[in-house]
Structure formats: C-alpha cells, structure tokens
VMD Tcl script that draws the C-alpha trace (Angstrom):
set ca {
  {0.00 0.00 0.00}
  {1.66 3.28 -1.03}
  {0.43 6.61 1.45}
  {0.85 9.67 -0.34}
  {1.60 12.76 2.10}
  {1.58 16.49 0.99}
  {4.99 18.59 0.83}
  {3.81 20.04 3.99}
  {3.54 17.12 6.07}
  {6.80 15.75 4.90}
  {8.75 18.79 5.62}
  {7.43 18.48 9.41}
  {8.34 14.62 9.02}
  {11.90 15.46 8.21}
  {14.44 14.60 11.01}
  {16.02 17.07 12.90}
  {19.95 17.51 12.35}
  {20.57 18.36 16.06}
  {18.37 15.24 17.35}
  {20.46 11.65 17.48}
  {19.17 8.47 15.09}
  {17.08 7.23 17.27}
  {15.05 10.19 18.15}
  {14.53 10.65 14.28}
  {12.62 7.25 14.22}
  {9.67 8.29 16.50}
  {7.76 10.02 14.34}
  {7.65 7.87 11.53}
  {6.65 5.07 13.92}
  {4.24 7.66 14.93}
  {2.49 8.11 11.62}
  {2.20 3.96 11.17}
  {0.61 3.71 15.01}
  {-2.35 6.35 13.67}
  {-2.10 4.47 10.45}
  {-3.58 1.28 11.75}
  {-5.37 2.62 14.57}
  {-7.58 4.67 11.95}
  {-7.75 1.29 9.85}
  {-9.18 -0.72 12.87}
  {-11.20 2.07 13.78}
  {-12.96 1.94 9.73}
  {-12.89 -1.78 10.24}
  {-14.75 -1.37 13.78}
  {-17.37 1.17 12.40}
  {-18.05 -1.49 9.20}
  {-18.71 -4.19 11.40}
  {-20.83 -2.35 13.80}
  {-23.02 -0.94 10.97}
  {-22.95 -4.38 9.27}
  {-23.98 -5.74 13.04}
  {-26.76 -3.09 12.67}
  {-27.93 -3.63 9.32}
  {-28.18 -7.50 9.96}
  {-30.67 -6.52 13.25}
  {-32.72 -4.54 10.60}
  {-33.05 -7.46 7.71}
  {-33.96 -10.00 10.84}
  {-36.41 -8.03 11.83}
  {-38.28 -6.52 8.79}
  {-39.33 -9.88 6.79}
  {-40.20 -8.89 3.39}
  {-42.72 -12.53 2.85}
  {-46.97 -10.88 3.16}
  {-48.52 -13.88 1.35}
  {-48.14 -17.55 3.05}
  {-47.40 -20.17 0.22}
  {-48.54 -23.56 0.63}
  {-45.61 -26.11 -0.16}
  {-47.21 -27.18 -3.22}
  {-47.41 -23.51 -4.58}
  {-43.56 -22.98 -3.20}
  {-42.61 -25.75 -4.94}
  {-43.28 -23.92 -8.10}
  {-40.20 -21.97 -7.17}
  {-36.59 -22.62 -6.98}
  {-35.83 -23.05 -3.05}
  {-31.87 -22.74 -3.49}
  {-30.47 -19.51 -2.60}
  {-29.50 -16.59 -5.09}
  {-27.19 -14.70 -2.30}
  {-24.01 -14.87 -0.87}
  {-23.83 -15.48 3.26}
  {-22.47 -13.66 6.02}
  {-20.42 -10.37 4.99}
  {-21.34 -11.77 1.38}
  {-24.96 -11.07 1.92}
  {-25.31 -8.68 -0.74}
  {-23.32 -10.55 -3.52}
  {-25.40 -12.26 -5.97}
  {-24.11 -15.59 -6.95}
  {-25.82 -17.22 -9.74}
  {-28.15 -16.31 -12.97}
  {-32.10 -15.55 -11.31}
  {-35.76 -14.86 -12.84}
  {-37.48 -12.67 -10.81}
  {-41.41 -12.34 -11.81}
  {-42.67 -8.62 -10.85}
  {-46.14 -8.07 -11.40}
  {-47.65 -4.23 -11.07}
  {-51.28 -4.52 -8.94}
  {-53.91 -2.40 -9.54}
  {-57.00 -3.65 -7.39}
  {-60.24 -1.46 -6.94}
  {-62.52 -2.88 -4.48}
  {-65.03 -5.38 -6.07}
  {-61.73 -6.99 -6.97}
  {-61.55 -8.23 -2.77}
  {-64.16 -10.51 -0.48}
  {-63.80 -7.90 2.13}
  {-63.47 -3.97 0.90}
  {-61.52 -1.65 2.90}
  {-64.44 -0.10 5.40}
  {-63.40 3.58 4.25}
  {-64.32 2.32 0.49}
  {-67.65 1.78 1.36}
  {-70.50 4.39 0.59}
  {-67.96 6.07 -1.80}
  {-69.14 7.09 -5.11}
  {-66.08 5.88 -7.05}
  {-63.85 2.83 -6.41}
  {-60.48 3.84 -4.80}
  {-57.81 1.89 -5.22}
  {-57.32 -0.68 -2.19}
  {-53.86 -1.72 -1.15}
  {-55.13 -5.91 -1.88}
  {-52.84 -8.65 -3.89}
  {-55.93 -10.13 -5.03}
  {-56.85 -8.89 -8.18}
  {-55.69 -8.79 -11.87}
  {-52.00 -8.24 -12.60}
  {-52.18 -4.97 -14.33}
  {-47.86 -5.15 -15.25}
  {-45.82 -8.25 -15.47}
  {-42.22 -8.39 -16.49}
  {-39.74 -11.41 -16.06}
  {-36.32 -9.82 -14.95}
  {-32.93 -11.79 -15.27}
  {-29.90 -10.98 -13.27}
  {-27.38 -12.98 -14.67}
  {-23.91 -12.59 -12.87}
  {-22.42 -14.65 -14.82}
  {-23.08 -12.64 -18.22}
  {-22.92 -9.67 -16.80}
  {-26.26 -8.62 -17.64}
  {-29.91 -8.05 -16.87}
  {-33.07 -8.54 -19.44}
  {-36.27 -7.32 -18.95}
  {-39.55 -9.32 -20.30}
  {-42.59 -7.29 -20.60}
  {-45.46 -10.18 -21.23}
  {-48.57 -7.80 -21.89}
  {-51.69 -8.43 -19.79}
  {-54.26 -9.25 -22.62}
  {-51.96 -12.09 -23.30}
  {-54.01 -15.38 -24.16}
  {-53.11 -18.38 -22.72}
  {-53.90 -21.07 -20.92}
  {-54.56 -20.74 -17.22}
  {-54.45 -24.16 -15.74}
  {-57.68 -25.59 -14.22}
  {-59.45 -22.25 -16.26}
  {-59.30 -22.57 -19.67}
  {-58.42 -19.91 -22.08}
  {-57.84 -16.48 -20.28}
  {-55.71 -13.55 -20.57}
  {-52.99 -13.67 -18.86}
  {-53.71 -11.33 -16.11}
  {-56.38 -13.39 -14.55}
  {-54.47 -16.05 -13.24}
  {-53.37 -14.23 -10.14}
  {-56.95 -13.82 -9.32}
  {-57.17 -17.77 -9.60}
  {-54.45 -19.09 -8.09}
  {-52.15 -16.00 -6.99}
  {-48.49 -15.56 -7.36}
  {-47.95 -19.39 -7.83}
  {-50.36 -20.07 -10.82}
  {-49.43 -16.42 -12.62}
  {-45.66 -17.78 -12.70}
  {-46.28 -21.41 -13.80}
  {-48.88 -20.00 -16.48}
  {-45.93 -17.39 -17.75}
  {-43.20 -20.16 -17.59}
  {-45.79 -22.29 -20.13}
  {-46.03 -19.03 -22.18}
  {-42.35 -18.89 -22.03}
  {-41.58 -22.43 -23.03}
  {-40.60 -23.83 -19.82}
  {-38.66 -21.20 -18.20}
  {-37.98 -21.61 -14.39}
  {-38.84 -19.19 -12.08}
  {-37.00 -18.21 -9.03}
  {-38.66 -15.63 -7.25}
  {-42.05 -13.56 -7.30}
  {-42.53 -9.65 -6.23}
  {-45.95 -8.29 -6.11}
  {-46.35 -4.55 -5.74}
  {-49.80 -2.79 -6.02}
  {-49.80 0.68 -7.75}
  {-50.26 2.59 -4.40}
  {-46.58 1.17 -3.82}
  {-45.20 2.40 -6.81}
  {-45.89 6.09 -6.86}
  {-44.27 6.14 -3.24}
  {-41.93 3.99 -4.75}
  {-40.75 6.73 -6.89}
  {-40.83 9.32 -5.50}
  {-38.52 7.72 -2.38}
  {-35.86 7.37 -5.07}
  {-36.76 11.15 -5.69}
  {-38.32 10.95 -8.33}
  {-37.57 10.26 -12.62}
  {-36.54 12.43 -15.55}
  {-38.16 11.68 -18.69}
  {-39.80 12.80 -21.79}
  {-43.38 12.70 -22.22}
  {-43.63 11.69 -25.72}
  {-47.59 13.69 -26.67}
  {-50.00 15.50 -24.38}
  {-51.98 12.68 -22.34}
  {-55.56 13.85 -21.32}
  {-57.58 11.44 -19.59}
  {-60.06 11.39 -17.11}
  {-62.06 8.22 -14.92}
  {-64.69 9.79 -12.29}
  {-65.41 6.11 -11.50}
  {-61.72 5.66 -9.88}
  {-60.99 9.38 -9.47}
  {-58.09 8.69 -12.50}
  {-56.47 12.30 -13.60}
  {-54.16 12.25 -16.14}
  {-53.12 15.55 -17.19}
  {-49.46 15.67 -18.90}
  {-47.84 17.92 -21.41}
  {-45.37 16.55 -23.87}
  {-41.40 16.99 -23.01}
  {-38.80 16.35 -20.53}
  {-39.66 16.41 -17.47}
  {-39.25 15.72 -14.02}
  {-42.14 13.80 -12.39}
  {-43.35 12.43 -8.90}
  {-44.89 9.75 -7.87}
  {-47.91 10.60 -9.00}
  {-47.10 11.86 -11.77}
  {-44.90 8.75 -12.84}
  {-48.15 7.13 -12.46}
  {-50.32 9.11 -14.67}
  {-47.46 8.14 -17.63}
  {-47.17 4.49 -16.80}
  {-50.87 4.13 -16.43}
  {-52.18 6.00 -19.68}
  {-53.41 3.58 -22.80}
  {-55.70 5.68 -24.51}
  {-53.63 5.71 -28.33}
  {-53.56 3.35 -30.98}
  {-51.24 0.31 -29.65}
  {-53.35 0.69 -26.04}
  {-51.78 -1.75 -23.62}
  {-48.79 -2.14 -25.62}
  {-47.89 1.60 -26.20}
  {-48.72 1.48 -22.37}
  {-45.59 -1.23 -22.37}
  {-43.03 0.75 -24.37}
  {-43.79 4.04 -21.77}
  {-43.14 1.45 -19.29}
  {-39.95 0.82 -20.71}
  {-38.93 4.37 -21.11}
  {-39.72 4.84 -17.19}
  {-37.99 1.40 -16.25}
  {-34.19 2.66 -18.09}
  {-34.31 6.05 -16.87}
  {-35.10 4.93 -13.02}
  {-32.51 2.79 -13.58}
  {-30.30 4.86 -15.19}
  {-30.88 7.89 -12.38}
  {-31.55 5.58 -9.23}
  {-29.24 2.09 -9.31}
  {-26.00 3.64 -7.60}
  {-24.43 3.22 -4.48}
  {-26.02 5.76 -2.75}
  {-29.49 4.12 -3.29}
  {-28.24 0.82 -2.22}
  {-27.21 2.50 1.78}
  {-30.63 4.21 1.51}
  {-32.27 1.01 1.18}
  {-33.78 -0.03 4.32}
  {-35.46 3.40 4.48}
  {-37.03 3.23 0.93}
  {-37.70 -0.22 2.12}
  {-39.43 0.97 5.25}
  {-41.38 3.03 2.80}
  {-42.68 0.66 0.21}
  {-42.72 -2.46 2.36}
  {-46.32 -3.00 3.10}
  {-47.29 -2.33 -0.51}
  {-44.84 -5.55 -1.20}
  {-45.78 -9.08 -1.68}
  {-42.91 -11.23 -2.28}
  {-41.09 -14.67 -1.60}
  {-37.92 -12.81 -1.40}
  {-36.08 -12.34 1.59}
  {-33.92 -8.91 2.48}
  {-30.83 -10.03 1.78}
  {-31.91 -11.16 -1.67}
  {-33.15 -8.30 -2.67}
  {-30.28 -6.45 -1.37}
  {-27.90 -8.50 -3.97}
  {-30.49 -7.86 -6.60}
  {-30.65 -3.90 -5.68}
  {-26.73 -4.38 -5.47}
  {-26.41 -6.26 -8.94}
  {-28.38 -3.61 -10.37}
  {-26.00 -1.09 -8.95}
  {-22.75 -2.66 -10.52}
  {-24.50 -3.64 -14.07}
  {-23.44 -1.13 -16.62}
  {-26.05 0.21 -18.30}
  {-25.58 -0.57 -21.90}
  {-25.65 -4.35 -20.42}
  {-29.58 -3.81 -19.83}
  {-32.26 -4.98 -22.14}
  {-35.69 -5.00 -22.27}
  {-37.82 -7.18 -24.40}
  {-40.92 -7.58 -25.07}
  {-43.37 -10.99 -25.79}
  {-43.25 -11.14 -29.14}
  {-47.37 -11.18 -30.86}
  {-49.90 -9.78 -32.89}
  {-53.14 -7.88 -31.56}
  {-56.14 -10.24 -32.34}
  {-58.28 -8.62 -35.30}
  {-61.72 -7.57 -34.94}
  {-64.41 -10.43 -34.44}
  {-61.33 -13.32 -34.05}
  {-61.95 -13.85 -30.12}
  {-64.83 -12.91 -27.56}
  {-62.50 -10.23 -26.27}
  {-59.39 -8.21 -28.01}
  {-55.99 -10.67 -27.01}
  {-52.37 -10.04 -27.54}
  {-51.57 -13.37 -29.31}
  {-48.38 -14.54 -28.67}
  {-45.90 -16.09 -31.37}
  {-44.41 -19.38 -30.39}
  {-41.86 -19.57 -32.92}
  {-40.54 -16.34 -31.77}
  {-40.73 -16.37 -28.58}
  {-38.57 -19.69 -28.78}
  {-35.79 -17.69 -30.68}
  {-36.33 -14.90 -27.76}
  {-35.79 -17.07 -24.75}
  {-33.09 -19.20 -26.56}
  {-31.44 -16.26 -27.34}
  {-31.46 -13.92 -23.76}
  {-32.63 -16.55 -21.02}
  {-30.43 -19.55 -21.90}
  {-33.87 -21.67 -22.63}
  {-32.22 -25.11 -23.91}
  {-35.23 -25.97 -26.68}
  {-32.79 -28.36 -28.53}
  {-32.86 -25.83 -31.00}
  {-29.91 -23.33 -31.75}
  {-30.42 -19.54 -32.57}
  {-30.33 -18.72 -36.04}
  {-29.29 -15.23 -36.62}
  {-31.35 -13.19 -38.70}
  {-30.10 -12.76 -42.78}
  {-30.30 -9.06 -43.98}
  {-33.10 -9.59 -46.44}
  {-35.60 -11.03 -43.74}
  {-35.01 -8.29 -41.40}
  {-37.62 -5.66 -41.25}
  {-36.25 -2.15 -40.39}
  {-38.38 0.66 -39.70}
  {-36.54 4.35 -39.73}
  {-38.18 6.76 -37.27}
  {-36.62 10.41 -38.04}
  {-36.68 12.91 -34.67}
  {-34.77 15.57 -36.49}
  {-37.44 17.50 -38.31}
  {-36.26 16.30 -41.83}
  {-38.03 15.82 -44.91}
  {-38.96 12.97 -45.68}
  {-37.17 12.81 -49.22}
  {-33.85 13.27 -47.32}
  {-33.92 10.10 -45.67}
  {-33.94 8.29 -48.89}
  {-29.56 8.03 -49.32}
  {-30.13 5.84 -45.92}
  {-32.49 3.95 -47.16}
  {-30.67 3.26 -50.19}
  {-27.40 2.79 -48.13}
  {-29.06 -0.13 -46.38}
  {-30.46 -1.59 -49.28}
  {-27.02 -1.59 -50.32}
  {-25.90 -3.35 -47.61}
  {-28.45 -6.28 -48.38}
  {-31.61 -5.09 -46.27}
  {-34.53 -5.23 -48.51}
  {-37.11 -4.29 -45.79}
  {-36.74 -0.79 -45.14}
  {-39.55 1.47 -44.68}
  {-40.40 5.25 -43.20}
  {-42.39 5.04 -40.14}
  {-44.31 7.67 -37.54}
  {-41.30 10.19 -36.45}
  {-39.67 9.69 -33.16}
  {-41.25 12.34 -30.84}
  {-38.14 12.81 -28.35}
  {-35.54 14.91 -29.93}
  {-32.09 12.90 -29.84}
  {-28.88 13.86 -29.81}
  {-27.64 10.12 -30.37}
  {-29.53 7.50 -33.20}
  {-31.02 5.04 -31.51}
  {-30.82 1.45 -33.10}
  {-33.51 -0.30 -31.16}
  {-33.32 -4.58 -31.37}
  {-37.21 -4.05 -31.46}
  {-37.60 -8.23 -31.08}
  {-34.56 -8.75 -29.05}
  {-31.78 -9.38 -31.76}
  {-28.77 -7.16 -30.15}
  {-26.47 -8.60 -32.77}
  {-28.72 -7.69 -35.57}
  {-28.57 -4.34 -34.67}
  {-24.82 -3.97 -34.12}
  {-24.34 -4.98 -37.42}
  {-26.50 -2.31 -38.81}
  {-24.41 0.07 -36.54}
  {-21.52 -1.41 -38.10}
  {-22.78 -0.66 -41.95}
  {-23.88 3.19 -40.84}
  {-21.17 4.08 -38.76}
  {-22.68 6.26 -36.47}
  {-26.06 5.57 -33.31}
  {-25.90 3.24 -30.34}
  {-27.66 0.33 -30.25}
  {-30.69 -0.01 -27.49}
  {-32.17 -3.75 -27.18}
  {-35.54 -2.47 -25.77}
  {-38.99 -2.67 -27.44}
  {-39.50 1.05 -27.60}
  {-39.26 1.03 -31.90}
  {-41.93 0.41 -34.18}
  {-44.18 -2.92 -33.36}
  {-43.73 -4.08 -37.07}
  {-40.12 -3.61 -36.91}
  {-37.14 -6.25 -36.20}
  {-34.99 -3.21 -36.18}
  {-36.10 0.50 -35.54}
  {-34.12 3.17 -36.32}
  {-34.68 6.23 -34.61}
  {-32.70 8.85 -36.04}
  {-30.92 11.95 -33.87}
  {-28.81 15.22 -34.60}
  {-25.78 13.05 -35.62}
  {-27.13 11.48 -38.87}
  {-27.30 14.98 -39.63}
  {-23.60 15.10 -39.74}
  {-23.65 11.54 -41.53}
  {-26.33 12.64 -44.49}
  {-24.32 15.15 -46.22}
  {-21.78 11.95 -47.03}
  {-24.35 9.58 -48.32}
  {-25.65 12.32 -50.48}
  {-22.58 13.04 -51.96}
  {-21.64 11.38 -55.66}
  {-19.03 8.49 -55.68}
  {-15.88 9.50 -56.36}
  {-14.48 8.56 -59.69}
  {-10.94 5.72 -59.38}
}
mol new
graphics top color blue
foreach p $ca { graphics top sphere $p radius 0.5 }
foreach p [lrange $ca 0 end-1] q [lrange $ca 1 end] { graphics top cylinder $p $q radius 0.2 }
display resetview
C-alpha cells in the first residue's frame, strides 16, 4: 500500500539535524501507530453498521402472502445470495417475476371499510386482483447482464384448471404461484426463481422515495375516470415527475397500440429509473425506501436477496440492460370474444433461446439481412425525401425491408438502433454498416419492426456523405 503525504507534512516529518538516530525514528513510527489505529477504527465502524444492518433485515421480513408447499414448490428453493459479509453478492443467474397490482374494491371478499359508501372505487392496497404489469427480470452474474420481459396483460393463454384467459387473470385464480407457472408455459418452460408483487399505491411512493424520474413525455396525455378518481393531465417533453405523476405516464393507454404503447412508456420509465436511481447511494438508503414501500410488497424474497439484486443492479453497466418484449400480434376484430395479444411461439422460442439460456434443442439462427424488417423513425425534423440516401445505403448493404415510419417524438442527440424483437447482434451490425447511433435492445421502436431506427442530430452530420456522388478511381 503506497500513502501519499503532501509537501507540507513531509517537511514536518523530516528529522532534525541536532536530534540523534534514534530520536529521528519516533515520528515515523508515529504516523504507522495512527495508520492502523484509523484502519481498525474503519474496520470497527463497518462491522458495527454491518452488526446493525443485519438486526434490521432479521427483523423486517419482506414474505406478506403464506405459500402452501405445493405452490412454493413452483419456485426454486436454493439460494440466489451470498452469506455472512457476502450477503449482498449475488451468486448465480435468477428470474425474478414482478407483477404491477392495480385492485379497486369489487376486486376483494372484504373492501376496505373507508371504500364503502364512496361514489367511485379507490384503489385498495389488496394482492388479489388482476395483474395490471408483469415483467420477467434476469440478473445474470455470470453474463454480466440483466433482461427485462414485458409479457402484456391481454396475453391469451392457458390458465391451468381455467381454460383460455388472458394472462392477467391467473393471479386472481391461483395468486403468485399459478401467474408464474402460467408465464413459464407461455415462455416455453422457463424456471422461475422468485415472485414480487407490488400494487400501484406502492409504486408512486416507490418513486418518488428514489426522488423521483426524468423523462420525456412523448404527446400531451388527457384522460379522465370519475369512476376511480383517475387524472391524467401531462404535457409533452422532458420532465421531471413524482410519484404521482410517474403514475399518470405508466398508467395512460388511450392511443392506438393501447396496452402495448402502455408497455413501451413502461420501458422508457424502467431505463431512466434505472439509469438515475441504481448507484451506491441508493443501495445505503435502502432499508429506508424499504421501510417506505414495504407493506405495498408481496414477495417470496427475503432482504438479503433483494439487497444482492438492488446491489447487482448497482454494478450492471447500463448498456448491459435490455428489455424485451413478448413477441405477438393484436387479435383482429371479431377473431376472439375479447381483443388478445396473441403470442408467437416460434418467436418467442428464438427470444428465450437467445437472452434466457432456454435449452429448446434448438440453436439460434441469426437473422439474414433480407428477412429483417427495419423501420426508420426520423426525430430531427427532416423531410422525408432526405432520408432516402439511408435507405438506399441499407439496401445496399443487403436489407430489402426498409420502410419510413411515424417520427420519433423525443428529440435525440444520439440514433437510436432499437433490437425491437430482441436481436442485439442484428442491430450492431446495422451500426456497423452506418457508422454512427448506439444500439438499445428495448422494445421502444416500431411494433412491425425487427430493427427500428430512430434517427438523432448526428445522422445529420452523416447525411451530407451519403448524399454526396461516388468519387471517380
């Protein structure tokens, strides 16, 4: 270990010329006494604070819902944390399943008493009722990354012992324990580690204990419920937003892709919490935010485990982070008794093969240029006749399915190659052929794209060279 020491201190340090040898030793066996006495006094505080933060986690269990052993067993029992000082290490690849709970009162046997004689339905802090959000999240030490799987609500599937349902419903049929097992069968066969229910009222305190989120509100959003006393009233931009706020985004569906647009805002919310709120300093303000949030919680996680998840989070660079989305089509008009996201076995198989290690026997494929569809979303303002040298440029390169689509609403300083279905490497390479843009594996693109292009202020710089004549040898 190498102490540095200022000019100053070593000039007082220096031995005295009138002093003998042995007086000129003291004060460097001085500094090394203070030395180690300040080290055992760091080491002292650590473990007293790490005494104190054990007493906390032992006595603030996270577990709300009581699992029978046959619904536990639909979970993996081993452990996903590190022990003693290693608490907060995660130390293999987990699936968490989150799912977002909105719950009004009809949706519970026994209503809050202050809900009754209202005229509107509040929203009740309950577990019991549909899962408005679900996402499967991977931490995956081992890779170095986390994935995000958005598996919209109007999914249709089979819910064991119920038939055909959306999705959503199976947490009102069997709870936590049925909702994973039916998005595991969805999912080919995925396991599932650990479950984390949080019901909206949660969330908004959620947010604003990590002080809030910073993002742009891509259109106005007007909406208004008098039955549940829902407000949303938000001007396009960037923004800052509370809690509430934060909820008025993440709950509005009122466009044309409804739930699913509701999905991608998700998404937006999701990377720039994470972006502004995974850091060290969050991770020593957990057990207040925890103290916060906890009775809105349902979960089969204990502390410590989701102190190495908070922690993993904290360490994962940010480019590692993707968020997918379950690849399907919107059911058309007068195909099913209700309107159904329908999902698309073949791709979801590719998806899961792909980002959650799924071994289906069958090995990923990448995609060839001519089969991949890429959608270019212009934020810059520009005509639409001057993004035709970039089209032309990627039809060069071999991609065949290139097409203009609605413009990108957030001004961007950076393009934005979006893996739209999940294919990171398919996007690099398109990177690769433009030479300018960062590639983003989040569903946030166009729906009908495999690769969305969302252009900012530096193809600007880029367009004047693809407009310019080839050089004659």
């Amino acid at each position: 270990m190498t102490i540095q020491r200022t000019s100053a201190q070593d000039n007082h340090s220096a031995p005295n010329p009138n002093s003998g040898e042995k007086n000129s030793q003291h004060p460097k066996k001085g500094r090394w006494l203070w030395f180690w006495v300040g080290m055992s006094g760091i080491a002292m505080v650590s473990a007293t604070a790490g005494a104190l933060l054990a007493v906390s986690l032992t006595s603030t269990p996270l577990l709300k819902n009581n699992l029978t052993p046959e619904e536990a067993s639909v979970f993996d029992s081993d452990r996903i944390s590190g022990e003693g000082l290693r608490f907060s290490e995660l130390t293999r690849p987990v699936n968490i399943l989150v799912m977002g709970m909105s719950v009004l009162p009809p949706d519970v046997n026994n209503p809050p008493e202050e809900t009754k004689g209202l005229r509107y339905l509040p929203q009740v802090n309950s577990f019991d009722g549909l899962s408005d959000v679900m996402l499967l999240i991977k931490f995956d030490p081992e890779k170095k990354k986390m994935v995000m799987l958005s598996v919209p609500r109007d999914t249709r599937t089979e819910v064991e012992g119920h038939g055909m349902k959306k999705i959503n419903s199976a947490n009102v049929h069997g709870g936590p324990a049925l909702t994973a097992k039916t998005v595991s069968n969805v999912l080919g066969g995925v396991g599932i580690d650990r479950y984390v229910r949080i019901n909206v009222l949660g969330v908004g305190k959620l947010i604003d204990a990590l002080g809030g989120v910073t993002v742009y509100v891509p259109k106005d959003m007007k909406y208004k419920d008098e039955s549940q006393h829902l407000f949303i009233n938000l001007k396009a931009g960037k923004q800052h937003l509370n809690g509430d706020q934060a909820l008025q985004l993440l709950r509005y569906r009122h466009d044309e892709n409804g739930d699913i647009g509701r999905i991608q805002r998700q998404q937006m919310v999701l990377r720039a919490l994470m972006e502004q709120a995974l850091n060290p300093a969050t991770l020593a303000r957990m057990p207040q935010i925890l103290n916060i949030v906890q009775s809105h919680i349902d979960t089969n996680l204990s502390v410590e485990e989701l102190f190495a998840l908070v922690g993993y989070g904290a360490r994962t660079n940010r480019s590692n982070m993707q968020m997918l989305m379950l690849p399907g089509r919107f059911s058309e008009k007068g195909e099913y008794d209700a309107s159904y996201w329908l999902p698309d076995k073949n791709r979801i198989v590719a998806m899961m093969t792909q980002h959650f290690g799924l071994d289906t026997g069958n090995k990923f494929k990448a995609n060839q240029p001519e089969n991949i569809r890429v959608a270019i979303q212009d934020s810059t303002g520009a005509d639409a006749s001057k993004l035709r040298p970039l089209i032309k440029s990627l039809q060069k390169a071999g991609y065949r399915n290139v097409y203009i689509s609605k413009p990108w609403s957030e001004p961007l300083e950076i393009t934005h190659i979006v893996a739209q279905q999940g294919d990171g490497n398919s996007a690099e390479t398109i990177r690769s052929n433009l030479g300018f843009g960062e590639v983003r594996v989040e569903s946030t693109g166009n729906l009908q794209s495999d690769i969305s292009i969302q252009l900012g202020k530096d193809w600007l710089e880029q367009r004047s060279l693809l407009e310019l004549p080839p050089t004659k040898p």
